[in-house]
Structure formats: C-alpha cells, structure tokens
VODREN-94391 format. One record per residue (C-alpha): residue in three letters; chain; y, x, z. Coordinates in steps of 0.5 Angstrom, whole numbers. Last residue first. Layout:
REM VODREN-94391
[torgu 'ALA','A',[Y,X,Z]]
...
This chain:
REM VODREN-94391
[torgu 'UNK','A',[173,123,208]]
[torgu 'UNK','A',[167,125,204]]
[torgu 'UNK','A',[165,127,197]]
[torgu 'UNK','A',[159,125,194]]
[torgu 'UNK','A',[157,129,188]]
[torgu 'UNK','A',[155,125,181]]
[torgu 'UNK','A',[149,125,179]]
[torgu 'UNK','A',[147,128,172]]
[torgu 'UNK','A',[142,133,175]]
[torgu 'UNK','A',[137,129,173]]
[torgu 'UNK','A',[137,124,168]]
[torgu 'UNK','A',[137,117,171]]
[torgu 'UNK','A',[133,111,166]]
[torgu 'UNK','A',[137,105,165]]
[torgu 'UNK','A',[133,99,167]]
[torgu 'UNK','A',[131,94,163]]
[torgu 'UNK','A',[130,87,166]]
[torgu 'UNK','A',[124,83,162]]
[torgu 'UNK','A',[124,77,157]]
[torgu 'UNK','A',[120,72,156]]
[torgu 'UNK','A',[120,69,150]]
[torgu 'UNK','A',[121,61,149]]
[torgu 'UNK','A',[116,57,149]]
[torgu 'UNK','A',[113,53,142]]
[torgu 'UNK','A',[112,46,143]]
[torgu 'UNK','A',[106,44,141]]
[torgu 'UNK','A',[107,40,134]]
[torgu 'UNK','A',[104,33,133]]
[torgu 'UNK','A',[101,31,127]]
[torgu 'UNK','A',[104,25,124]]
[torgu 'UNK','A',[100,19,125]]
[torgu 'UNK','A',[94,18,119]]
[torgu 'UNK','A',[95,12,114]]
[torgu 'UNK','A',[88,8,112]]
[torgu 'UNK','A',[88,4,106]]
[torgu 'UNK','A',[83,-1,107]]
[torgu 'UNK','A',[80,-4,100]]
[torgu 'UNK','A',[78,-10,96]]
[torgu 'UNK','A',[76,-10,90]]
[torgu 'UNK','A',[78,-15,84]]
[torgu 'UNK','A',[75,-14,77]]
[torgu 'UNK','A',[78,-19,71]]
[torgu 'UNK','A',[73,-24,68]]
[torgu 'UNK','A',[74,-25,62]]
[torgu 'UNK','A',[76,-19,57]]
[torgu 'UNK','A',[84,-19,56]]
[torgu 'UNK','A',[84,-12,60]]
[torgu 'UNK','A',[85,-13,68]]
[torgu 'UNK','A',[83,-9,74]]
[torgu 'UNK','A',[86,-12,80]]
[torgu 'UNK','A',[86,-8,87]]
[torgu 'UNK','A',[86,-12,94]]
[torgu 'UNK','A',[90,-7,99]]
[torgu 'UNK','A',[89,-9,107]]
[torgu 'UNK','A',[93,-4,111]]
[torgu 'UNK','A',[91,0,116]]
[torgu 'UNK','A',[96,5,121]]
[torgu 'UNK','A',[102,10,121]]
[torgu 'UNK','A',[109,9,119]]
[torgu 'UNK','A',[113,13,114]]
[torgu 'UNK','A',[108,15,108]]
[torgu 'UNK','A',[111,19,102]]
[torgu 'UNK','A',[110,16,95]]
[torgu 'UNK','A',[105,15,90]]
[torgu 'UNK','A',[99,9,89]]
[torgu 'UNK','A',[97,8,82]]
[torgu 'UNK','A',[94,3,78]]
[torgu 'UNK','A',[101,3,73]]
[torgu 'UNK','A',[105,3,79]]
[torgu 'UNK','A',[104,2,87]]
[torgu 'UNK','A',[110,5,92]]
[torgu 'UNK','A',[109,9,99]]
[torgu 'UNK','A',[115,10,104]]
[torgu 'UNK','A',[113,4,108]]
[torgu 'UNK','A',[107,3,108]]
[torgu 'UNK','A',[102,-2,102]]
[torgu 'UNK','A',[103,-8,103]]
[torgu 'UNK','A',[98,-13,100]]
[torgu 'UNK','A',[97,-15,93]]
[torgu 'UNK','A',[95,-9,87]]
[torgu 'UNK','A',[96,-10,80]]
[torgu 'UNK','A',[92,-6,75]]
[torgu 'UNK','A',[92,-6,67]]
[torgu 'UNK','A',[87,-4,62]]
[torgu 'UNK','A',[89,-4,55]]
[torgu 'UNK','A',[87,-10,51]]
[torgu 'UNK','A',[82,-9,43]]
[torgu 'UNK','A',[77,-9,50]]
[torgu 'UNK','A',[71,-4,53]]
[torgu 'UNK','A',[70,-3,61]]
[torgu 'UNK','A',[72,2,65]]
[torgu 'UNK','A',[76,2,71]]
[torgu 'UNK','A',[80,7,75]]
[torgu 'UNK','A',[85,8,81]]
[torgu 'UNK','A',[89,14,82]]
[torgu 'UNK','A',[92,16,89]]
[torgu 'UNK','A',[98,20,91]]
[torgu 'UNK','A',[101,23,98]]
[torgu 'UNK','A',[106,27,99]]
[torgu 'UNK','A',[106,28,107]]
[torgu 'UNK','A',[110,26,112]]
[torgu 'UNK','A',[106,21,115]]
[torgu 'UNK','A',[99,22,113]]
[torgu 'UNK','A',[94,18,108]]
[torgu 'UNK','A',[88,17,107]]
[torgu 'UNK','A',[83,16,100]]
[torgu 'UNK','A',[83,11,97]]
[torgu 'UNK','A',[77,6,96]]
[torgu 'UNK','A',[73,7,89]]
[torgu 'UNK','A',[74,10,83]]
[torgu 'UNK','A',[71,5,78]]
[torgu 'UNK','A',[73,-2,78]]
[torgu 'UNK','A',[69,-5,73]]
[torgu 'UNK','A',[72,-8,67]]
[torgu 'UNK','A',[70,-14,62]]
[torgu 'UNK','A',[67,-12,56]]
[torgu 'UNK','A',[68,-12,48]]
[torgu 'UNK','A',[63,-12,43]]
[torgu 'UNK','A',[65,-14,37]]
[torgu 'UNK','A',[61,-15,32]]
[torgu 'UNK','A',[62,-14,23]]
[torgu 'UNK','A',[57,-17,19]]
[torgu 'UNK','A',[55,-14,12]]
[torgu 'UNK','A',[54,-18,6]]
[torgu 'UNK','A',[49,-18,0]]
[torgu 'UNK','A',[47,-25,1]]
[torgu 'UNK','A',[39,-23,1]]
[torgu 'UNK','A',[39,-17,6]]
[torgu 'UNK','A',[44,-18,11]]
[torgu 'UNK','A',[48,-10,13]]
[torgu 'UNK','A',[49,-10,20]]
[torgu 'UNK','A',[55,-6,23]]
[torgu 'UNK','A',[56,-5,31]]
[torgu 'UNK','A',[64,-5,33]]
[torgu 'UNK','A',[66,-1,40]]
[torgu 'UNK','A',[72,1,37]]
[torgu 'UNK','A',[71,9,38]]
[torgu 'UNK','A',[63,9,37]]
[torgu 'UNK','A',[62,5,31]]
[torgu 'UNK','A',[55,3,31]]
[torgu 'UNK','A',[50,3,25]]
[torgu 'UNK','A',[46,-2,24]]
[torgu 'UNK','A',[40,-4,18]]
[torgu 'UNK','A',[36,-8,15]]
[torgu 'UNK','A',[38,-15,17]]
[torgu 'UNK','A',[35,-22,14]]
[torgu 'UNK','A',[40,-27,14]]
[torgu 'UNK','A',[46,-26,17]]
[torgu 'UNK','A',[47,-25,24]]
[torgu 'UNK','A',[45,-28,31]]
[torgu 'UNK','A',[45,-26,38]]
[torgu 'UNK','A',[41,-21,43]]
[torgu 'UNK','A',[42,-21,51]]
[torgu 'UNK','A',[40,-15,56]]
[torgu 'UNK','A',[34,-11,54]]
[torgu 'UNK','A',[33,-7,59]]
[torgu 'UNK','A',[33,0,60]]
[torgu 'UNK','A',[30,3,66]]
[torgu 'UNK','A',[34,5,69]]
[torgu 'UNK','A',[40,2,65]]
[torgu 'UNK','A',[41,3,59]]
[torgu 'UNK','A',[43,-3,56]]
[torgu 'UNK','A',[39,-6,50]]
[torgu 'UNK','A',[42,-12,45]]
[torgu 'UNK','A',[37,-15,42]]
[torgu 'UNK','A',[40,-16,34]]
[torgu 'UNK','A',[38,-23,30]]
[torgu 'UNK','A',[36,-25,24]]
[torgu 'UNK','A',[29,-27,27]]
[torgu 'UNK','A',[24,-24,21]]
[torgu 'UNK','A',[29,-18,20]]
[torgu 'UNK','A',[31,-17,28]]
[torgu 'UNK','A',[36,-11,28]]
[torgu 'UNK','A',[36,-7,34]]
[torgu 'UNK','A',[42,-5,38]]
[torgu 'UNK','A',[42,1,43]]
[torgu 'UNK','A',[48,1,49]]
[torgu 'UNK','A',[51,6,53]]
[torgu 'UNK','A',[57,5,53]]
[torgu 'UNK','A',[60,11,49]]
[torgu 'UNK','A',[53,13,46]]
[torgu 'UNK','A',[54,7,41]]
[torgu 'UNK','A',[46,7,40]]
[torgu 'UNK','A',[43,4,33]]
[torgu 'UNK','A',[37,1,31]]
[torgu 'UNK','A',[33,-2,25]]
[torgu 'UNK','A',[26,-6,22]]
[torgu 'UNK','A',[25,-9,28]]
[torgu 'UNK','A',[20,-15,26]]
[torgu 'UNK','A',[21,-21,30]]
[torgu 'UNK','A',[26,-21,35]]
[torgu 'UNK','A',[25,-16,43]]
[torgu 'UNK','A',[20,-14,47]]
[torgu 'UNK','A',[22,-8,51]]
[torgu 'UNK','A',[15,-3,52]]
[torgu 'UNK','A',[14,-1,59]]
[torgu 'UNK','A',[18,5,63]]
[torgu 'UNK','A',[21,11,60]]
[torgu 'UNK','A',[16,13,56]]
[torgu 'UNK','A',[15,22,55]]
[torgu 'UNK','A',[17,26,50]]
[torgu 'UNK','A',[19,31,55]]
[torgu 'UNK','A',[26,33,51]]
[torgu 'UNK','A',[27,27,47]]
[torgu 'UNK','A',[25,22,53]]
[torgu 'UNK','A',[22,15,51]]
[torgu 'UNK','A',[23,9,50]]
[torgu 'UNK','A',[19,4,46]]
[torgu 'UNK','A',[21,-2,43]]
[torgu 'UNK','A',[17,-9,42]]
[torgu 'UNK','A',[16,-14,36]]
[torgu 'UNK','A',[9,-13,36]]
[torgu 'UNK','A',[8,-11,28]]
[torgu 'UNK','A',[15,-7,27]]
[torgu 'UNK','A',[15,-2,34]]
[torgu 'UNK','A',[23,-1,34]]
[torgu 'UNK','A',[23,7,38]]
[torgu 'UNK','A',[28,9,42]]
[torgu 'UNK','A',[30,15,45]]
[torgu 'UNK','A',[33,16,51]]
[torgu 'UNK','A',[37,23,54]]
[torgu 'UNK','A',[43,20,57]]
[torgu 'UNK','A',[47,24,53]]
[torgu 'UNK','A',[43,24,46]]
[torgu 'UNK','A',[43,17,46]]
[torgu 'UNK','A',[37,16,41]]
[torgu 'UNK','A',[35,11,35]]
[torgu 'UNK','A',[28,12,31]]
[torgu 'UNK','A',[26,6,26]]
[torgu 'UNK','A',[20,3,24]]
[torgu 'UNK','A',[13,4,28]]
[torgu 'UNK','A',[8,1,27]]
[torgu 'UNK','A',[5,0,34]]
[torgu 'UNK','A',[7,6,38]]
[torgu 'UNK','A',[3,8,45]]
[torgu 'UNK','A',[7,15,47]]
[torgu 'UNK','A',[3,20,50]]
[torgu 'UNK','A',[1,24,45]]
[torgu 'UNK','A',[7,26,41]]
[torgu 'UNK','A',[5,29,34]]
[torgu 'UNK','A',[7,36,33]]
[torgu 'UNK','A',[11,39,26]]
[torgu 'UNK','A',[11,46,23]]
[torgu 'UNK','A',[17,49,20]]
[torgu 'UNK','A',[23,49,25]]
[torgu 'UNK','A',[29,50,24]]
[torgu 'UNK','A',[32,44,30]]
[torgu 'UNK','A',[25,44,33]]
[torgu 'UNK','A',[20,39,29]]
[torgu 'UNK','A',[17,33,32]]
[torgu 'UNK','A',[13,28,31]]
[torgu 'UNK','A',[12,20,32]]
[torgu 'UNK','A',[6,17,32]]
[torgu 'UNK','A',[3,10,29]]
[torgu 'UNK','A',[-2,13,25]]
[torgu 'UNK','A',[1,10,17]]
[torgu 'UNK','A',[9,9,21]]
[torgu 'UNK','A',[9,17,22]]
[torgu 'UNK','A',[16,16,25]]
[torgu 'UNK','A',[19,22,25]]
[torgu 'UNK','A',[23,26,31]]
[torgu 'UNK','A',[28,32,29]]
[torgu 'UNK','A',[30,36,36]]
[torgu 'UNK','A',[36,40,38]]
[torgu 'UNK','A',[33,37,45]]
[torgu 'UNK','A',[42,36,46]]
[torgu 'UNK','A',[43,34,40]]
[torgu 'UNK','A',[38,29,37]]
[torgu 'UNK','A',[36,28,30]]
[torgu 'UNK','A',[33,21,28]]
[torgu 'UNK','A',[28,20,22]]
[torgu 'UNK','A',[24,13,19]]
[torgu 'UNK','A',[19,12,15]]
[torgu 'UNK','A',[14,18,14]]
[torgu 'UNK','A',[7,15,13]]
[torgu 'UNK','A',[2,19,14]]
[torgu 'UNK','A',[2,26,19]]
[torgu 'UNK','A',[8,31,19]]
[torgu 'UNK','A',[9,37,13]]
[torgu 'UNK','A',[15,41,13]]
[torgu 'UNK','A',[18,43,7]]
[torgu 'UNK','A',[23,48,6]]
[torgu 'UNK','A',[30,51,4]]
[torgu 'UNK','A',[33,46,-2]]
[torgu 'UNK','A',[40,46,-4]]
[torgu 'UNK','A',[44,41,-2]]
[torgu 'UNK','A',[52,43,-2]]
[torgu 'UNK','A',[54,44,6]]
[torgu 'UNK','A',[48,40,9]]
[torgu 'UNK','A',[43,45,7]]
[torgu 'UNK','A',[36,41,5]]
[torgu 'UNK','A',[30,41,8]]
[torgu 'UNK','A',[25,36,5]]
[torgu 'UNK','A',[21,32,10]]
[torgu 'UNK','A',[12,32,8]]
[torgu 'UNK','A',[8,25,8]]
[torgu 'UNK','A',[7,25,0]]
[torgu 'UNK','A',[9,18,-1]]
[torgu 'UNK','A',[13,17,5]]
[torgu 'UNK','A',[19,23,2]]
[torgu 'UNK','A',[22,24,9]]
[torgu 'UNK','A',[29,27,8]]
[torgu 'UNK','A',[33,32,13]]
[torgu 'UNK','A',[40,36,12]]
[torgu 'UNK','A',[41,41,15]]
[torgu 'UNK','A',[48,43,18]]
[torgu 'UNK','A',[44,48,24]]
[torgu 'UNK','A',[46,44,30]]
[torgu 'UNK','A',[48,37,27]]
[torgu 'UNK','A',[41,37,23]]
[torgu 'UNK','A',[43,30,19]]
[torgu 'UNK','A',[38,25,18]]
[torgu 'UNK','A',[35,22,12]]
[torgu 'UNK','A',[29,16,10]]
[torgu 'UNK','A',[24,13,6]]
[torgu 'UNK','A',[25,18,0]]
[torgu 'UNK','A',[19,14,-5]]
[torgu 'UNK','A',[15,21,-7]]
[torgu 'UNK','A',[15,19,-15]]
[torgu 'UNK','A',[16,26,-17]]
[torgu 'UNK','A',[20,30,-11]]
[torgu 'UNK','A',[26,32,-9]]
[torgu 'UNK','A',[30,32,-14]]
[torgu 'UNK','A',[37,33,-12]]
[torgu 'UNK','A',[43,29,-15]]
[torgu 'UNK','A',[49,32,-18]]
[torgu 'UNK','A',[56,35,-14]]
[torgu 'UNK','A',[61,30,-11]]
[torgu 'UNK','A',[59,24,-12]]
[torgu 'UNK','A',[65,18,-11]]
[torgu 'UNK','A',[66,16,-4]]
[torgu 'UNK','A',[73,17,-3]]
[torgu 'UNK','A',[74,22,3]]
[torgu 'UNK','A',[66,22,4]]
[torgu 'UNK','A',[65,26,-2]]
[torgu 'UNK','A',[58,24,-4]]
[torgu 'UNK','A',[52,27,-5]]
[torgu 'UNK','A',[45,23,-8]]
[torgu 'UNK','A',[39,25,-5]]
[torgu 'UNK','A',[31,24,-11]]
[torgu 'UNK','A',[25,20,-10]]
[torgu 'UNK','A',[29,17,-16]]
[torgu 'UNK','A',[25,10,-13]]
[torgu 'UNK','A',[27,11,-6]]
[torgu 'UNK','A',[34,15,-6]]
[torgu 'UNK','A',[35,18,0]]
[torgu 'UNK','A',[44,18,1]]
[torgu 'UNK','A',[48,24,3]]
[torgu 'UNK','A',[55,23,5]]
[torgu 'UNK','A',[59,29,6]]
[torgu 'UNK','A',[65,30,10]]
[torgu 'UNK','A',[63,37,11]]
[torgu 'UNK','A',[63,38,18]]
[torgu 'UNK','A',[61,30,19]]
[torgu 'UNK','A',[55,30,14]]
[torgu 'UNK','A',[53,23,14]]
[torgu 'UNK','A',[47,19,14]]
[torgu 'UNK','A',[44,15,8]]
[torgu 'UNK','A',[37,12,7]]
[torgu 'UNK','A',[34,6,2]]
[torgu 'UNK','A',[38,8,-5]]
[torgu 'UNK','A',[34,5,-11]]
[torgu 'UNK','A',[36,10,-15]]
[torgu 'UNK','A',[35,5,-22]]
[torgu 'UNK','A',[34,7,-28]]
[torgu 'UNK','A',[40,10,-34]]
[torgu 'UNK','A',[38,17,-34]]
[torgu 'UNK','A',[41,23,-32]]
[torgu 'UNK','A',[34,26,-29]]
[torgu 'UNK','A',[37,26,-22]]
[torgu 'UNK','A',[40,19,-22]]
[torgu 'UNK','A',[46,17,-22]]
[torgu 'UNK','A',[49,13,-16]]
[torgu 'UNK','A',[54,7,-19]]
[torgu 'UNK','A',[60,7,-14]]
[torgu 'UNK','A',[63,2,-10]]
[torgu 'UNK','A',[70,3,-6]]
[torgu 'UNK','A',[75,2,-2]]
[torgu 'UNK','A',[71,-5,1]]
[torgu 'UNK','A',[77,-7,7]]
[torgu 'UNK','A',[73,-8,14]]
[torgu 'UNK','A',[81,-7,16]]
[torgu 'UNK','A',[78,-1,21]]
[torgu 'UNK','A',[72,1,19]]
[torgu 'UNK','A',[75,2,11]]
[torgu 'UNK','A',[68,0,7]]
[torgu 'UNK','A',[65,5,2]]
[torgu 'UNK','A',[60,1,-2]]
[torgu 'UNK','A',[54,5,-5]]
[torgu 'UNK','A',[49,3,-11]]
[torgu 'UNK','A',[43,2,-14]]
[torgu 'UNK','A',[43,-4,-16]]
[torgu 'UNK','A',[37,-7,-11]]
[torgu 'UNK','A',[38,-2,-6]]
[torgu 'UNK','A',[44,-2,-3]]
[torgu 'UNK','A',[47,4,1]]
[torgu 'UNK','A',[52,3,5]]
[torgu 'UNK','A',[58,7,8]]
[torgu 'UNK','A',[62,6,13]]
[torgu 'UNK','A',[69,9,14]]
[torgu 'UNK','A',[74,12,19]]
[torgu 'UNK','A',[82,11,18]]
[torgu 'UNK','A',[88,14,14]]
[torgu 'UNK','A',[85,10,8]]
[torgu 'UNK','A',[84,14,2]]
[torgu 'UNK','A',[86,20,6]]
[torgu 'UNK','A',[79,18,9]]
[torgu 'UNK','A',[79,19,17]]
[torgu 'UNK','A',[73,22,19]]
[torgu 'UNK','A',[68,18,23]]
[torgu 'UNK','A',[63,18,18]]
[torgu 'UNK','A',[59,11,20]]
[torgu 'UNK','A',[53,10,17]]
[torgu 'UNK','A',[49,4,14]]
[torgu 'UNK','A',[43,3,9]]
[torgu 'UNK','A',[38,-3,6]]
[torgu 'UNK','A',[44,-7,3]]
[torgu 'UNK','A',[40,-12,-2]]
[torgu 'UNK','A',[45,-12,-8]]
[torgu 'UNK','A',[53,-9,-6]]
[torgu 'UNK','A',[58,-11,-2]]
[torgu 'UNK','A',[60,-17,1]]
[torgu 'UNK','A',[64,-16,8]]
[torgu 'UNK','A',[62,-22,13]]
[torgu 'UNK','A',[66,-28,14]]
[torgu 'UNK','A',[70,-31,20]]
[torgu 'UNK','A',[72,-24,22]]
[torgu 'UNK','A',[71,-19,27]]
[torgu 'UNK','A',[64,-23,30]]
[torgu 'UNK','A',[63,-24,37]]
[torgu 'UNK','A',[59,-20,43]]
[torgu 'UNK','A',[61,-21,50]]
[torgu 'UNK','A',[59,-17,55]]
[torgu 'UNK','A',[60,-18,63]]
[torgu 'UNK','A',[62,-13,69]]
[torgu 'UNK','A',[60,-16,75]]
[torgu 'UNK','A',[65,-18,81]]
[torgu 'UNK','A',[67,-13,86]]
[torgu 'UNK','A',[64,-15,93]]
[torgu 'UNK','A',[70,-15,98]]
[torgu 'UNK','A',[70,-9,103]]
[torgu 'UNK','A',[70,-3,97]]
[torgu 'UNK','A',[67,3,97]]
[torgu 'UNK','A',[63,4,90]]
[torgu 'UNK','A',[65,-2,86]]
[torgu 'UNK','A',[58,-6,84]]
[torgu 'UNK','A',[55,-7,77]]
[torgu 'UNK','A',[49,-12,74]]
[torgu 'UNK','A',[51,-13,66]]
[torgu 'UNK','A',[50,-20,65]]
[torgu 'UNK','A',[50,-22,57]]
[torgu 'UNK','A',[54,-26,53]]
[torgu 'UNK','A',[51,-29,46]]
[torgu 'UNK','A',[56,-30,40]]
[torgu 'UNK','A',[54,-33,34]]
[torgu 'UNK','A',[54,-31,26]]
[torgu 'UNK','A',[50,-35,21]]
[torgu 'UNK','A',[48,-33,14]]
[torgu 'UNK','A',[44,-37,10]]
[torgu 'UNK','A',[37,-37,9]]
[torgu 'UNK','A',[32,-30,8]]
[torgu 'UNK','A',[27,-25,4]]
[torgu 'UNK','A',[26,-18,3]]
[torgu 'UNK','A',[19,-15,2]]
[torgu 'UNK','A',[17,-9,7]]
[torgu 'UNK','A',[10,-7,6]]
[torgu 'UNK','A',[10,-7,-1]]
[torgu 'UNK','A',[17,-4,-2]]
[torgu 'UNK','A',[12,2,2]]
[torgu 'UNK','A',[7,3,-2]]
[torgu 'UNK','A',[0,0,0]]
C-alpha cells in the first residue's frame, strides 16, 4: 500500500466553534485563592484563508517578509502543486506560486511537507509525486534555486529543518531512507536508512536530535544531529504513528497515533513515555507545540476537529474545537498565539486565536522599613491582543504610591496592611489575590557615648624649679 492509499481525502462543510478549556493554577503566597487561568479559543475572522487545491502542509517562517513588513506562513497544496504565502499578521495571500518539477516538465509536484530554514530564510517543501524538494525565497515566495531530485518514485512524506547544523532532513517513504541535505542551497550529504515507512519527522533542539516516524512498524527512531545510522525507541508503544511534535523547552514530544486516535508523549532525551497515552479525534494526522505557552494541537482529520493538550505534569488534553473539513495540518505562530489549520477539501485555512485570561504570578510583596526606598513589581502571564494592566484596592502606608503594577516609594509609618491586587488583560476572567504588606519599624540606633577624657599632666624637668626665696 503506498502512501496516497492509505491517506484518501474527503469531507463536508466547513464549521468553526470555540471551546473554553480550564487550566488549574493558583497564586503563590496570597490570603485569597487566585482565580484560575481559562483559555479560549476563537476563529480571527468570520471566513477561513482560500489557498490552493488539498493544502496537505503549514509552516510558519518567523522572518518579516519586506513584502509585508510581517512573519508569514506557508502552504503546500497538494493537488496543483503549488505553495501560498500568506501574511501571518493580516492573513492577506501574498503570493502563490507553481512548484517545478525536478526534470522541468509539466507534471505535478505533489507537494506534502514544508518546513522552513529561519537563518537562510529558505523555505523547503517535499514534494511526494516528483520525489524531489523544491526551494523557495522565504522573503517572497518565489523559488529561489532549482529543485532537488532525491530519488525516483521514492514518495517524499515529509521534511524537517536541523536548526544545529543547518541540515535539512527528508523522509523518502518508499525507499525507508532520510536524505540529508544542506540547508544553505540544498546540496545533498548523506542517506541514513531507518526502518519502513517514514511518514513524519521532528527535529529537537535541546537532545539535537532527529525523530522519525517509521509508520509501517509502529516506531519512532533517532538519528543524532549529523549522524548517519538511526535507532529505534523501545519503550514506546506506538500504533500507526503519523506526525511528531516537540517543545524543545519543556523537554515533550508527542506522537498522533492514527488507528487508535491517541497521542504519545514521550521525552526526547530519554526516550521514554510520559504518562499514559491521551485520547484524542478520530485520525490524528498533524501536530504543532506553540513553545510559549506550553500547548501542543492535534489535528483530528475524520473529526474535523483540533485537541488541545497542555503541558501539564503529566500532559492533558484540555479541551479541542471544531475547524473545516477534513485538517491536515497546523502550525502554531508563537508570537501572536495563533494556530494554523489547513482544510483539505475546501482549500482553506482557518486562523485560531488562542487568547488566556491572566495569572498573578509574582506573589506576596516583600517587607517593607521605614525610612528605607522600597519597590516591589508584581507580574502575571496570560495571552491576549490586550496588554496586561494592574489595579490595587487597600491602602498602602503612607510614603508608598502603586502605579503600572508596582509599589515604589519610602515608607513613614509601620504596620500590616491588607492590599488586594487585580491583573486584567481583555480575556475574562481577571485574577485577584489577596496580600499583607508587612511594614517594619525603623531600627533603633543606641545611643553613642561621649569619649571620656582623661586629665593630663605636665611633666617637670628636673632642675627646672625655681628656688625658694625666704623672707
């Protein structure tokens, strides 16, 4: 079975929904119970972006284009063979461009991956029916240097960027080998064989590290970061695993297991599983990490849905809402907090906002002295198109002011005083915590005693006395 067999499209109508999901967190050192962080989840605009036939691929190149003075994404629609680049701040389609293929013919491409150099400010996209990568100029879209064979009728499944050593990986599926290539104009360096069935790739930063989805065997290996032999992971239990996502900070990596509709987490360094298996949609064909918060999204194509996992400990999957029909694919743009679906059938891509209310997260105050400078900054996190604001209600002693969440000023009077502290940033609903600011007296100075002096004498020299003179 090749791989356009196993993975048919079809669908409906698109939909859009928004689901709020409870994260469980609580302010460090306050009298009062903070409120819990929630996270909602809403479409950017009333329509999806229309791009090209069957958009199977999404990355996100964080670079401003000068085209648009903004980040874009890019993606790679199978069915004509083609590549939108979209601004990833207006959601306006910059360009589309017709991929060539490697002999310069007139067939398809067949583009099924894309990933993105970010020093270069290349974009390289697998193309499955040319077995063959194609290189754009991720300024504006357009190739920038002919495609690369990388083998006859091999079916290219996927690509990832080496962020360590500037390599560009891609997973031939019919010939069970990756082909390195350089990430700076594509010339090829090696093969590394790995076992059946490569379908999906994910580099990770911090193990510098490669992991493959060997979907035929249901493994994952490893190859180091310029290495030329590949392992298998032994203790994970995978069932047809699909697509690989990691959050190279926290140190997770999760694997979208298609026939049992669960995902694996598991740690990139140790290889082992973090807690059990998550259920999520019908046939996870995608994931994506936004490494800022902390969240991983799957794409559910039989549900046309996305599950939303936080990484808790362990991770959890959290809530999941609706997108168009039939999902391929996501990407995650970090800086704005919006995740990218593509939709199959309709040729769309639907835009989420994840926004989240905020947490206080600098805790109680520290003391205060009378007499002495004092300052203290409170913080919150939380993820909105709002900036956070502060207010405080209580009084605070005299000689101390509060202004754009913090506390400055010289305290004249000693004592507790109740302060209640609100963090706001648009996203409902705000976080109050409750706090004693705790005002020490002046230390008291003893008293210094004055020297004591001792009397002097002058010394007499001998034979310096006067005489006596009597009568």
């Amino acid at each position: 079975m090749t791989l356009n067999d196993a993975h048919l499209f079809r669908g409906n109508l698109f939909r859009a929904a928004c689901v709020a999901g409870v994260v469980s967190l609580a302010t460090f050192g306050s009298i009062a119970s903070a409120s819990a962080a929630i996270s909602h989840f809403t479409p950017v605009a009333a329509s999806p972006v229309t791009v090209g036939s069957e958009p199977s691929a999404i990355a996100f190149d964080p670079n401003p284009s000068p085209v648009s003075n903004h980040p874009s994404m890019f993606v790679a629609n199978y069915a004509d063979g083609t590549v939108t680049m979209i601004d990833a701040t207006t959601r306006a389609v910059l360009n589309t461009v017709k991929l060539t293929p490697h002999d310069f013919g007139t067939k398809n491409t067949g583009p099924r991956s894309i990933t993105v150099d970010v020093t270069d400010d290349l974009v390289y996209v697998g193309n499955y029916d040319d077995s063959s990568v194609s290189i754009l100029n991720g300024k504006t879209g357009v190739e920038a240097r002919p495609p690369v064979s990388v083998g006859t009728n091999t079916e290219t499944s996927a690509i990832a960027w080496d962020s360590t050593l500037n390599i560009i990986y891609v997973a031939n599926y019919a010939s069970d080998a990756i082909i390195a290539l350089s990430g700076l104009d594509g010339s090829f360096i090696r093969v590394v064989p790995v076992d059946s069935g490569p379908l999906a790739l994910a580099f990770d930063s911090k193990s510098q590290r490669l992991f493959v989805a060997a979907n035929n065997v249901h493994k994952v290996d490893v190859i180091e970061s310029g290495g030329t032999t590949s392992t298998a992971l032994p203790a994970l239990d995978l069932n047809d695993p699909r697509a690989i996502g990691i959050d190279s900070g926290k140190g997770l990596a999760y694997v979208a297991n298609g026939n049992d509709a669960t995902v694996t987490v598991f740690d990139p360094t140790s290889g082992e599983a973090v807690g059990p298996a998550l259920v999520v949609g019908v046939e996870p064909e995608g994931v994506a990490v936004d490494e800022e918060t902390h969240t991983a999204y799957v794409v559910n194509t039989a549900s046309n849905t996305v599950s939303v996992i936080d990484e808790t400990s362990p991770p959890a999957v959290s809530t999941s809402f609706a997108v168009g029909s039939l999902p391929s694919a996501v990407a995650v743009d970090s800086a704005n907090h919006t995740v990218w679906v593509t939709n199959s059938e309709p040729g769309t891509v639907t835009v989420i906002q994840q926004s989240v209310s905020p947490t206080i997260t600098s805790g109680p105050p520290s003391a205060a002295t009378v007499g002495d400078l004092y300052s203290f900054t409170f913080t919150a996190s939380g993820v909105s198109t709002s900036p956070m604001s502060f207010s405080l209600s209580g009084a605070l002693p005299d000689g101390l002011t509060f202004a754009n969440g913090v506390i400055t000023g010289t305290p004249t009077e000693s004592g507790d005083f109740t302060i209640a502290l609100t963090a706001s940033n648009g996203v409902d609903p705000d976080d109050t915590a409750t706090y004693v600011l705790h005002v020490d007296a002046a230390a008291v100075v003893p008293p210094t005693n004055p020297p004591t002096t001792t009397p002097t004498t002058t010394p007499t020299t001998p034979g310096t006395h006067l005489p006596t003179v009597a009568g």
